[in-house]
N, C-alpha and C positions, 0 to 999 in steps of 0.2 A: 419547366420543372425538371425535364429528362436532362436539360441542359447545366441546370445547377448541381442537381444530383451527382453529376457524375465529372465535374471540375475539379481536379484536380487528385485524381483517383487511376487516371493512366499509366499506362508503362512509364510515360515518358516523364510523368511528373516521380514516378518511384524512384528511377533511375538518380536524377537528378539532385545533387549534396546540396543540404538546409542550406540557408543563405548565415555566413558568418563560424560555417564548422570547422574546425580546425583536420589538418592532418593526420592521419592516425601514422606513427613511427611506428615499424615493429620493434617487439620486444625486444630485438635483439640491438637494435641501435644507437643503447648508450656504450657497449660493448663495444664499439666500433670506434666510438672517440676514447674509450677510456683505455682501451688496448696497447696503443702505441705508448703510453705512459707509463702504466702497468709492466710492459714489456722493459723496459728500459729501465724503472727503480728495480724490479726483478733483478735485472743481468746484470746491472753497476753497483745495488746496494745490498739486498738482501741476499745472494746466494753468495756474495763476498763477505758479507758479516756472518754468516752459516759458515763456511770454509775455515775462518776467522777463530771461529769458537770451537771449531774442530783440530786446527791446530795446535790452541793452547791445550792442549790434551796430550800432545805428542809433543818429544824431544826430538825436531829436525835442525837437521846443517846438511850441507853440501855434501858432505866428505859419509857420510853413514845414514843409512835407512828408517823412515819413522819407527821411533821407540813409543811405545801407549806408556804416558808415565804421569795420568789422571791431573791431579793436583801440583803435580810435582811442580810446574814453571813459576806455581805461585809461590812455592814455600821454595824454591830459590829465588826469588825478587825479594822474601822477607829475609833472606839470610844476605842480599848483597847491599854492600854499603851505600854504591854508586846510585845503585834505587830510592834508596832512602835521603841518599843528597838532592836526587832530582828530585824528590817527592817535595822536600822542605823547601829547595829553589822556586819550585811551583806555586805555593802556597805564598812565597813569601811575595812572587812575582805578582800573583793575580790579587792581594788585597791591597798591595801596594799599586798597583796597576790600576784598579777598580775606584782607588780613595780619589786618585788625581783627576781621574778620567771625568768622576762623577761631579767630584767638587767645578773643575774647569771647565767643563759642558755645559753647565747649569748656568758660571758666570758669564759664558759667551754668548749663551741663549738669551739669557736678557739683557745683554749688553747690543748685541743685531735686533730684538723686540723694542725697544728703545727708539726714542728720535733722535738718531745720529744722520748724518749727509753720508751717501755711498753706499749705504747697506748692501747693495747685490756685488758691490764690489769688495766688501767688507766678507761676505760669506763667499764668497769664492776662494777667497784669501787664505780663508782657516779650513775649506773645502778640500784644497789642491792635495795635502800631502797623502790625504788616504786616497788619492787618483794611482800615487805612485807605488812602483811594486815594492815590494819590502825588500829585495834587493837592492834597489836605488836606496830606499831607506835608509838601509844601512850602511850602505857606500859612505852617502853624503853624512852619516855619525862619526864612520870612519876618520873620513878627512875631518869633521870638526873637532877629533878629540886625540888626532893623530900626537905623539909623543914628539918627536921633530917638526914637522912643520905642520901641526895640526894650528887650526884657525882658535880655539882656545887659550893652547898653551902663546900662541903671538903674543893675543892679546896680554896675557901675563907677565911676557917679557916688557911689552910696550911699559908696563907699569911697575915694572924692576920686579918683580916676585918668579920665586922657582919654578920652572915646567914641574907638571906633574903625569906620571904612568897611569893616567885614566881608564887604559882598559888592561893596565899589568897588575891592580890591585884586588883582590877579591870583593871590598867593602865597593868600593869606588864601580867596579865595574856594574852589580847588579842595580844601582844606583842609575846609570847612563840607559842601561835598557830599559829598564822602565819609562826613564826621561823619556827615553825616544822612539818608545811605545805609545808612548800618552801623545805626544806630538804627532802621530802621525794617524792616528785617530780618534782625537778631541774631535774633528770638526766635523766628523761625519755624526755623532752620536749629539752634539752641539745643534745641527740642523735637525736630529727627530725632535728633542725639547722645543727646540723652538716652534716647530709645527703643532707641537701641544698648547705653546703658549699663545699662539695664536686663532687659538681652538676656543680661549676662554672667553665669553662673554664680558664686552668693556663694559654693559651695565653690574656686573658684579665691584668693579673697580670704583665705579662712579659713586654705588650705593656703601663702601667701604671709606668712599673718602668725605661722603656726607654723615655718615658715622665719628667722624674725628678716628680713623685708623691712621697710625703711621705708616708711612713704608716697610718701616721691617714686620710688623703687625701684617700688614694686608702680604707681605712675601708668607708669613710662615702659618695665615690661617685660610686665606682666601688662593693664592698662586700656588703654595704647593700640594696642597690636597687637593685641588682639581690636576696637578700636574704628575699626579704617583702613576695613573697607568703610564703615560711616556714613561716616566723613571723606571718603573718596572722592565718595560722595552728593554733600554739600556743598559740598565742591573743584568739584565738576562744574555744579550746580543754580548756586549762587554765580555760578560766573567766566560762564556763559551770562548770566545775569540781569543783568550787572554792564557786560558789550557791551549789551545792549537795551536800560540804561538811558536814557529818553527826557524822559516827561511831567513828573516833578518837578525835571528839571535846568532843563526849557525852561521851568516855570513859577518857579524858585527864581531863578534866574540871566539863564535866555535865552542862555546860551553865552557871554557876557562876565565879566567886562569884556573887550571886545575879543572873543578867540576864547580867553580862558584855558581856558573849560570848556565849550568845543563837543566834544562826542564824534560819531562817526560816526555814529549812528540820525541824531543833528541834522542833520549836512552830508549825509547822503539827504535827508533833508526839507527844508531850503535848497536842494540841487538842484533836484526837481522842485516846489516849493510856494510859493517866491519868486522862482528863475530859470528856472522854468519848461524844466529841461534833465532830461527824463525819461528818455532817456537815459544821461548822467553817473549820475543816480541809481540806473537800475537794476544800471549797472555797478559802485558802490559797495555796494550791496545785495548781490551776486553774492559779492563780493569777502569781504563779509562773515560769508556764509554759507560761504564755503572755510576761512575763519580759526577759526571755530566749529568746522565739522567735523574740521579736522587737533587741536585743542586739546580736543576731544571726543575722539577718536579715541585720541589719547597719553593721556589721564589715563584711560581704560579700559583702556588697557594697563598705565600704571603701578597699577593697582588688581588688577590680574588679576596681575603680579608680587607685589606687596604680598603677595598671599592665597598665593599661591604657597611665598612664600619663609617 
């Protein structure tokens, strides 16, 4: 009895952690992973977008001391023209940009969803250009639309018709960038649909075609309502990418002729990079990051109704 009594009731048994308990973490130890992360969006993102918003406050350059001049950078951006070109550039870049992008991602995605031969080598294919910097990008537009021995205007010649100034026309040129925006990241927005569309249960397809649905019927009741959140994705990655577009405009073009294809990343960087109005620019910057988040902000709701409904 004395022996039962007293099983399991020694030091050694108190001592001793339940069978299957887990670690006790001190409190302080998500701190420790979340730190170095913390640390870092801190010092690269936040206390540079604070700086950011404190400069458009002030009238600096090079040459003379911050002036405090409140609102002022914005009611000079609404008095200059070249703002309001790049504004309309923008605008005209990113729905033009967004219509092809969305249209030809959609048709490549279910063109590789498809029983075609090659597929991986198919989606490599349309994969490759967004590997390449936008530098290269624009090289290789360069040379296809070169005025002398651009690989376009050859082909033109070959077929007795006049070379044309593809990137000396205003019309013509905002036309090419786009092209060759869209081409060089159709394929990556091409591969998220596709991964949605292979997201879809084939018994939905099987029960749609035991329905007597057609094709285009089962595309526009069954494939792309299950397919809005990808679309969404893409609506959203797209129309942001398509505002920051910078380095293959400035190296295809340079924002001409004239100011046809200056978009806003550019006119910050003419700000403060050639007119040295650090200032203006960070008030353009500012400006741009509100336009983002309200247009970010609406197409997560319209995705969140989408899913909804």
């Amino acid at each position: 009895m004395s022996v039962l009594a007293t099983r399991g009731t020694g030091p050694d048994r108190r001592a001793r952690p339940a069978a299957g308990r887990r670690h006790a973490w001190p409190w302080y130890a998500p701190l420790l992973f979340l730190g170095p992360n913390v640390l870092v969006f801190g010092v690269f993102i936040i206390i540079p977008a604070l700086y950011n918003f404190y400069l458009s406050l002030f009238r600096v350059t090079l040459a003379t001391p911050p002036v405090y001049v409140g609102l002022g950078n914005f009611a000079e951006m609404g008095r200059d023209d070249v703002f309001w070109s790049a504004s309309r550039n923008t605008a005209v870049f990113v729905v033009g940009d967004m219509v092809f992008t969305m249209f030809f991602a959609l048709a490549i995605a279910l063109l590789l969803n498809g029983p075609i031969r090659a597929r991986g080598f198919f989606r490599g294919i349309f994969f490759y250009p967004f590997l390449l910097s936008p530098v290269i990008v624009a090289e290789i537009w360069r040379w296809v639309l070169n005025t002398q021995y651009g690989l376009l205007n050859a082909f033109l010649r070959m077929i007795h018709l006049p070379i044309q100034p593809w990137l000396l026309r205003p019309n013509y040129a905002m036309d090419w960038v786009i092209i060759s925006n869209v081409w060089a990241t159709v394929g990556f927005f091409a591969l998220i649909l596709l991964a949605g569309l292979q997201a879809i249960q084939p018994a939905l397809y099987e029960a749609a075609e035991v329905d007597g649905a057609s094709r285009w019927n089962t595309l526009l009741f069954v494939t792309l309502p299950l397919l809005t959140p990808s679309l969404v994705v893409v609506f959203i990655l797209g129309t942001i990418r398509a505002f920051q577009a910078f380095e293959y405009i400035y190296v295809l073009t340079g924002g001409g002729p004239g100011f046809s294809t200056l978009m806003i990343v550019q006119y910050i960087y003419r700000a403060a990079f050639q007119q040295t109005e650090f200032g203006l620019a960070a008030a353009a910057s500012l400006l741009l990051v509100i336009v983002l988040g309200i247009l970010t902000g609406l197409q997560y709701l319209m995705g969140r109704l989408g899913e909804a409904i």
